[in-house]
C-alpha positions as CSV (number, residue, x, y, z in Angstrom):
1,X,-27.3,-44.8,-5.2
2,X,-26.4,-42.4,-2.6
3,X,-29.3,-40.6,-0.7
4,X,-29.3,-36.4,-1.3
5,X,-32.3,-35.2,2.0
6,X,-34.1,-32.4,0.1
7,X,-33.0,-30.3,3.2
8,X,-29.4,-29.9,2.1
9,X,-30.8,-28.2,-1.0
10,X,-31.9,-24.9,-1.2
11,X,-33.9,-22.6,-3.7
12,X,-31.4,-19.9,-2.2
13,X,-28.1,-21.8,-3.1
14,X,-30.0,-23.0,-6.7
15,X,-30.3,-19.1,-6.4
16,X,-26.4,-18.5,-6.4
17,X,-25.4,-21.2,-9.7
18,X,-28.0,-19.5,-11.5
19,X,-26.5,-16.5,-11.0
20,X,-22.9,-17.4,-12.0
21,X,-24.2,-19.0,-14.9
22,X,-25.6,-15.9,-16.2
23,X,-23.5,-13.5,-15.1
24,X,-19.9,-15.5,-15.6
25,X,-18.3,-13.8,-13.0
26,X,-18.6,-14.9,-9.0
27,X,-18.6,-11.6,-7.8
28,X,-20.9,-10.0,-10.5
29,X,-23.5,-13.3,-9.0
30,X,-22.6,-12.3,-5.7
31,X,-23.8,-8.4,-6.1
32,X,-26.9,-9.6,-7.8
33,X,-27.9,-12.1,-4.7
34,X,-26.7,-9.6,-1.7
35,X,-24.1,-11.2,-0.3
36,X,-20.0,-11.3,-0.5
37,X,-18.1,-12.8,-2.7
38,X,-16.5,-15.5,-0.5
39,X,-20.3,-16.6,1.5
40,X,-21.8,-17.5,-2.4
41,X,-18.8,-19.1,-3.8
42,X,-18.4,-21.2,-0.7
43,X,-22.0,-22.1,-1.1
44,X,-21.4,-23.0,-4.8
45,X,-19.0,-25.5,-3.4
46,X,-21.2,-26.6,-0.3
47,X,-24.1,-27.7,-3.4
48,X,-21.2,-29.5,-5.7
49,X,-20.5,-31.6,-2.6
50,X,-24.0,-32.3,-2.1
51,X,-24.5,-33.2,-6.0
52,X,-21.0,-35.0,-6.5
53,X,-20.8,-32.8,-9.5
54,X,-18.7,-30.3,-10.3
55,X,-21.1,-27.3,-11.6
56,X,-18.3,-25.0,-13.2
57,X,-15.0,-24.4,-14.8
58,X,-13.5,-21.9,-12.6
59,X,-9.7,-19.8,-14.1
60,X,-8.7,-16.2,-12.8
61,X,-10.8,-15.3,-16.6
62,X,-12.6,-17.4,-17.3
63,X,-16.1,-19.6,-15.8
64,X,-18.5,-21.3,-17.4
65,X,-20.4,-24.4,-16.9
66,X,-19.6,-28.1,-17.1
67,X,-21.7,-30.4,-19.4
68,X,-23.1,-31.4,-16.3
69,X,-23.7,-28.6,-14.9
70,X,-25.3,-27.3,-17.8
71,X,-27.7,-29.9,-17.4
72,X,-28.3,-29.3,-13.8
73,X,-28.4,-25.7,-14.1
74,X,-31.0,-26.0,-16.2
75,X,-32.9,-27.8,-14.4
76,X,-32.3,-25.5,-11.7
77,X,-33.8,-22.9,-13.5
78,X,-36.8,-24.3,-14.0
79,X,-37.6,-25.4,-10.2
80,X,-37.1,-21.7,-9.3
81,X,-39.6,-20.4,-12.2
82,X,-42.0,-23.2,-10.5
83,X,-41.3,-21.7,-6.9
84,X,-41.9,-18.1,-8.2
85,X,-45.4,-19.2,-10.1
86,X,-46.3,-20.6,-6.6
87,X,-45.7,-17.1,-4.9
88,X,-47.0,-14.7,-8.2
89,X,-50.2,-17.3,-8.3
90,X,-50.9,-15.8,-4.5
91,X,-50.3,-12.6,-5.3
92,X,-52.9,-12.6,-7.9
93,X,-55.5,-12.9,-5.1
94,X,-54.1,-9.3,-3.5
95,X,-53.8,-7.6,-6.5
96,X,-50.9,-8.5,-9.2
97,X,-49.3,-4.9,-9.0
98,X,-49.2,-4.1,-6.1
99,X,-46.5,-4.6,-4.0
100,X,-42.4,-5.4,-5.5
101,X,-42.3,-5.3,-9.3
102,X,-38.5,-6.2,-10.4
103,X,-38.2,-4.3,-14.0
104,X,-35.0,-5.2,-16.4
105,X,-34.3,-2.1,-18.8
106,X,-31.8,-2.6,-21.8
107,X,-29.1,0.0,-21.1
108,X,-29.2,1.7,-24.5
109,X,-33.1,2.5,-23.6
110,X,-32.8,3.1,-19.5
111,X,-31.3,6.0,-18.6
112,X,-33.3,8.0,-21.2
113,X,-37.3,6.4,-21.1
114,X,-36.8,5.4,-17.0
115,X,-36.8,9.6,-15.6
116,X,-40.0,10.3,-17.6
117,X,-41.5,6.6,-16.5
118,X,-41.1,6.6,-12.7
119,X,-43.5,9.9,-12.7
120,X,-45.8,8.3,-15.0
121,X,-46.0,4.7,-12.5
122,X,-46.1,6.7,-8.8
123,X,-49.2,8.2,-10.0
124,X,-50.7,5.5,-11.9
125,X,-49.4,2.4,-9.6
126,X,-48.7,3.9,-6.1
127,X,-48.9,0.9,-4.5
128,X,-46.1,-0.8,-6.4
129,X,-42.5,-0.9,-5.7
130,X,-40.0,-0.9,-8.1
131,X,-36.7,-2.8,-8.4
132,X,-35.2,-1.6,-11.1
133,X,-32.2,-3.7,-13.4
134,X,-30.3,-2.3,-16.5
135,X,-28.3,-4.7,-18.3
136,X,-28.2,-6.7,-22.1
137,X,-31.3,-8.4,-23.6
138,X,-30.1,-11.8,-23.6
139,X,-28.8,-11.4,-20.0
140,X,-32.2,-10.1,-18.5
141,X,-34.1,-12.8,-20.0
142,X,-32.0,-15.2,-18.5
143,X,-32.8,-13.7,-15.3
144,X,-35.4,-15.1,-13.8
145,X,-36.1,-13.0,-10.7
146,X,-37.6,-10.0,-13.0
147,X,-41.0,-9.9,-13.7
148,X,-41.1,-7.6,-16.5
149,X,-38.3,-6.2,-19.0
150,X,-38.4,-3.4,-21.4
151,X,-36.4,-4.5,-24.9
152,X,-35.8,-3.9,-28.4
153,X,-37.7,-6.5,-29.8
154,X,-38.3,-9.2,-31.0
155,X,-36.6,-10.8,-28.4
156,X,-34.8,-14.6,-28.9
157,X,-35.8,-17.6,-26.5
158,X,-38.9,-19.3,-25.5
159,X,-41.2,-19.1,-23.1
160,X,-41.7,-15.3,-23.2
161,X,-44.6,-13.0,-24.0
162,X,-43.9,-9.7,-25.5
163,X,-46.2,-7.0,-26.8
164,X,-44.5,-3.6,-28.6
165,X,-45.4,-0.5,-26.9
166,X,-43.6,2.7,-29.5
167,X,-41.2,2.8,-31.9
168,X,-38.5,4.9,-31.8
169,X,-36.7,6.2,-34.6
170,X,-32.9,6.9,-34.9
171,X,-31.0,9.5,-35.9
172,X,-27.5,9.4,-37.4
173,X,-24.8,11.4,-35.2
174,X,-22.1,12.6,-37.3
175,X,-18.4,14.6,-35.8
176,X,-19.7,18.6,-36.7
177,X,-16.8,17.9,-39.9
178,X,-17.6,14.8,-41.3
179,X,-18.7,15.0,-44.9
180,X,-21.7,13.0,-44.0
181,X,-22.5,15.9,-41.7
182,X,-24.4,18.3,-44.1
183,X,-25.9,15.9,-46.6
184,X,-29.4,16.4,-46.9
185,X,-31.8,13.4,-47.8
186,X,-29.6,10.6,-45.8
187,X,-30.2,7.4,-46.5
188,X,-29.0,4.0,-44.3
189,X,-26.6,3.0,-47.9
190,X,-24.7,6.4,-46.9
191,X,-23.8,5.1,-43.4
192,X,-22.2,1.7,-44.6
193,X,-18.3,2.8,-44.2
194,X,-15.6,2.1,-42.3
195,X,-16.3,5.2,-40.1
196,X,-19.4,3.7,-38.4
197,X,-19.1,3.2,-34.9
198,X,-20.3,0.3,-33.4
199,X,-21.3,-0.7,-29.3
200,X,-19.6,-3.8,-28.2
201,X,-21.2,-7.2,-28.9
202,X,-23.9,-8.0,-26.9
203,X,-26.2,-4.7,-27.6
204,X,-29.0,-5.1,-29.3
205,X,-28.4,-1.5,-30.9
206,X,-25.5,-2.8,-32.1
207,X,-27.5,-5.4,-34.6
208,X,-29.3,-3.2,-35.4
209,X,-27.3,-0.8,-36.8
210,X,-25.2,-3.2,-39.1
211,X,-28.9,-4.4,-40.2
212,X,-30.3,-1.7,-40.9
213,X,-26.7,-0.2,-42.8
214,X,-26.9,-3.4,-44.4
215,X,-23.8,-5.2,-43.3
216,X,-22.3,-8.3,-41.8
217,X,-22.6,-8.8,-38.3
218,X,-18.9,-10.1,-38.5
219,X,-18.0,-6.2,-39.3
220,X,-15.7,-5.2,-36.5
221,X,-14.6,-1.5,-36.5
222,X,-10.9,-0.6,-34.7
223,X,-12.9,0.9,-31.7
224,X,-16.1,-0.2,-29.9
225,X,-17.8,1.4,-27.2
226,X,-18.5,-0.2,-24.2
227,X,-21.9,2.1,-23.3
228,X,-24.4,4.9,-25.4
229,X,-22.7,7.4,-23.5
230,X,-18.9,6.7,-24.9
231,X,-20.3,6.3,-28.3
232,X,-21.8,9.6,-28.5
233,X,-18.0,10.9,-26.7
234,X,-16.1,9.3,-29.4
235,X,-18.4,10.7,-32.1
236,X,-17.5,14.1,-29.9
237,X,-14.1,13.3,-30.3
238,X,-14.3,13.2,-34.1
239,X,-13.6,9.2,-34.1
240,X,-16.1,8.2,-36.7
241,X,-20.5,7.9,-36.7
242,X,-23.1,6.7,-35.7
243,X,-27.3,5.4,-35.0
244,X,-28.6,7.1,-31.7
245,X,-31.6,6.3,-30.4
246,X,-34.3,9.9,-30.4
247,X,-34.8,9.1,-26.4
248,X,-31.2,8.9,-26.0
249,X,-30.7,12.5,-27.8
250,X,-32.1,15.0,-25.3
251,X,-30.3,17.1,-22.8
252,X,-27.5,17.6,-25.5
253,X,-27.0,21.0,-26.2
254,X,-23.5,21.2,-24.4
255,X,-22.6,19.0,-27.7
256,X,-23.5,21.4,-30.0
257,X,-21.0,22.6,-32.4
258,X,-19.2,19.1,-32.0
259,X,-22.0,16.8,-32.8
260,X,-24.8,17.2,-36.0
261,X,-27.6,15.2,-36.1
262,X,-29.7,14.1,-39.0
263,X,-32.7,12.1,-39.3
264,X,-33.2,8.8,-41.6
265,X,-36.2,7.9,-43.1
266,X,-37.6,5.0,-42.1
267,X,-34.6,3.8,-39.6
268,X,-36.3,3.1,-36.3
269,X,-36.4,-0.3,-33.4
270,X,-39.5,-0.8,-31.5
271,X,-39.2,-1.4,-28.2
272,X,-42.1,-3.8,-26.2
273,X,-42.8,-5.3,-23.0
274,X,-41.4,-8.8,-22.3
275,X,-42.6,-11.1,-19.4
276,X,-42.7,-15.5,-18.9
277,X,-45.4,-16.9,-20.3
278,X,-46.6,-18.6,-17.5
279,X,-46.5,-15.9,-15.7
280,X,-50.4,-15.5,-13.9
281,X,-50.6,-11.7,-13.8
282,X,-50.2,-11.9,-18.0
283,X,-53.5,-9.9,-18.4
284,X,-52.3,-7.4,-15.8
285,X,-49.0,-6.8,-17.2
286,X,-50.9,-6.5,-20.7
287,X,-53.1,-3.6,-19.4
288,X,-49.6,-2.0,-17.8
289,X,-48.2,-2.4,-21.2
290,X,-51.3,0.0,-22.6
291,X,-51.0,2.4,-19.8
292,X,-46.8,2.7,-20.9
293,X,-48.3,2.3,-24.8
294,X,-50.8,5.4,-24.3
295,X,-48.2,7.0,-23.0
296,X,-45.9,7.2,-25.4
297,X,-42.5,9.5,-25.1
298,X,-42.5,13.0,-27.3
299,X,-40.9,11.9,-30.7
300,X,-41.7,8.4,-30.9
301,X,-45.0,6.7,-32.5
302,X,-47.3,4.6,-30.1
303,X,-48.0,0.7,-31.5
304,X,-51.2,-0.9,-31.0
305,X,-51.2,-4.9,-31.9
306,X,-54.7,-5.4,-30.5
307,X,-57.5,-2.9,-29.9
308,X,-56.4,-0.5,-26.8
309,X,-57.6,-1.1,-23.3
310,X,-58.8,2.1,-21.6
311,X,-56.2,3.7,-19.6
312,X,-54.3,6.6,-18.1
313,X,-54.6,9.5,-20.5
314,X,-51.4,10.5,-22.6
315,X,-49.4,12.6,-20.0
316,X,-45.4,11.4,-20.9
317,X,-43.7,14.0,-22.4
């Protein structure tokens, strides 16, 4: 058996197939880890010469893991959680936040709950500071370098901790002319047609909608939208309707006369705080969670699954 000297392998080039294999794209990886393009794919290469294996499948569209480099990516994976419970178990000792906290948003929640948050944390947690991700559920989870991430839940996969913080209802988002527009009493049976518009797959919202409108997850409209934002322009545009989010609805009155909103009974996702399990600063992240839970944004409905710690007073609005 040939000898591999631990020096040759790094947590930083472990760092770099990691990447690739979440992200599917070399130059994606590459943005994520700070350097070009060509330095992390020739480091990819550099650790397949050190292993003898050949990590991935590599095509102009396509890249994706071997069956052995599944194997070794995964085990990848977890010495890198192991080296970052070595450093989070020391910064315990200072104070667990205090100092960089890396937080993963889903995109359909970010741009909407982060402007109101950032406030909220420089006053309540000045000595943090924030890194800040927006990106898909199952893509943040699989990223191990965040600490915390805010999601739709529940959330798929093991190892993870998650407490809900508010739920936030939706509201259906019709063209101003669709017949849908002006019917009063809406319920989700009324939205299951072929004019619902749909994100791409991947989106948690997306799910959610054809749950709650009680339809197949193989339902494929003619369009999907590839963000919130260009689903609520092609609702503008008169291309069909839609679930919105209540966070995701302010700061719209240049839509008005193109867009009507109404609300739905009972249609609403709750969105929670996800971290590792084995993460030491668990009971610090818990008493974050009830300072963002006591904090609740206007129009959505705080959610308490264990008696409230004390905490900042309600000042998100």
């Amino acid at each position: 058996m040939t000898y591999i000297p631990l020096s040759g392998l790094s947590l930083r080039d472990i760092e770099y197939v990691v990447a690739v294999d979440d992200l599917r794209n070399f130059s994606r990886a590459a943005e994520r880890c700070g350097v070009s393009q060509g330095g992390l794919s020739e480091q990819v290469r550099k650790l397949e010469a050190l292993l003898g294996v050949v990590l991935f499948e590599r095509s102009r569209r396509h890249v994706a893991p071997t069956p052995d480099g599944a194997r070794l990516i995964g085990m990848g994976r977890e010495v890198l959680a192991a080296a970052r419970a070595m450093i989070e178990a020391a910064r315990v000792r200072t104070g667990p936040l205090e100092g960089l906290l890396r937080i993963g948003v889903i995109a359909t929640l970010g741009p909407y709950y982060v402007p109101n948050l950032l406030p909220l944390l420089r006053r309540y947690y000045p000595q943090l500071q924030l890194r800040l991700t927006d990106s898909l559920t199952d893509i943040m989870l699989r990223h191990d370098e965040l600490d915390i991430v805010l999601a739709a839940l529940p959330v798929s996969g093991e190892g993870f901790h998650s407490v809900p913080l508010f739920s936030e209802p939706f509201l259906a988002a019709f063209p101003a002319e669709h017949a849908l527009a002006e019917r009063k009493n809406l319920t989700m049976p009324d939205l299951k047609g072929p004019d619902l518009l749909l994100l791409e797959d991947g989106h948690c919202l997306r799910d959610q909608a054809l749950a709650l409108c009680g339809m197949s997850s193989s339902h494929e409209p003619e369009r999907l939208a590839a963000s919130l934002e260009m689903l609520w322009h092609m609702i503008g545009a008169g291309e069909g309707y839609s679930l919105i989010p209540r966070l995701a609805l302010r700061n719209r009155g240049e839509w008005e006369g193109l867009i009507t909103v109404q609300p739905i009974p009972a249609a609403s996702r709750t969105i929670g705080l996800v971290w590792r399990a084995s993460d030491p600063r668990g009971a610090a992240f818990a008493d974050f969670a009830t300072c963002l839970r006591n904090n609740t944004p206007e129009g959505c409905t705080p959610l308490s699954p264990f008696p409230a710690k004390t905490g900042p007073e309600q000042d998100m609005q």
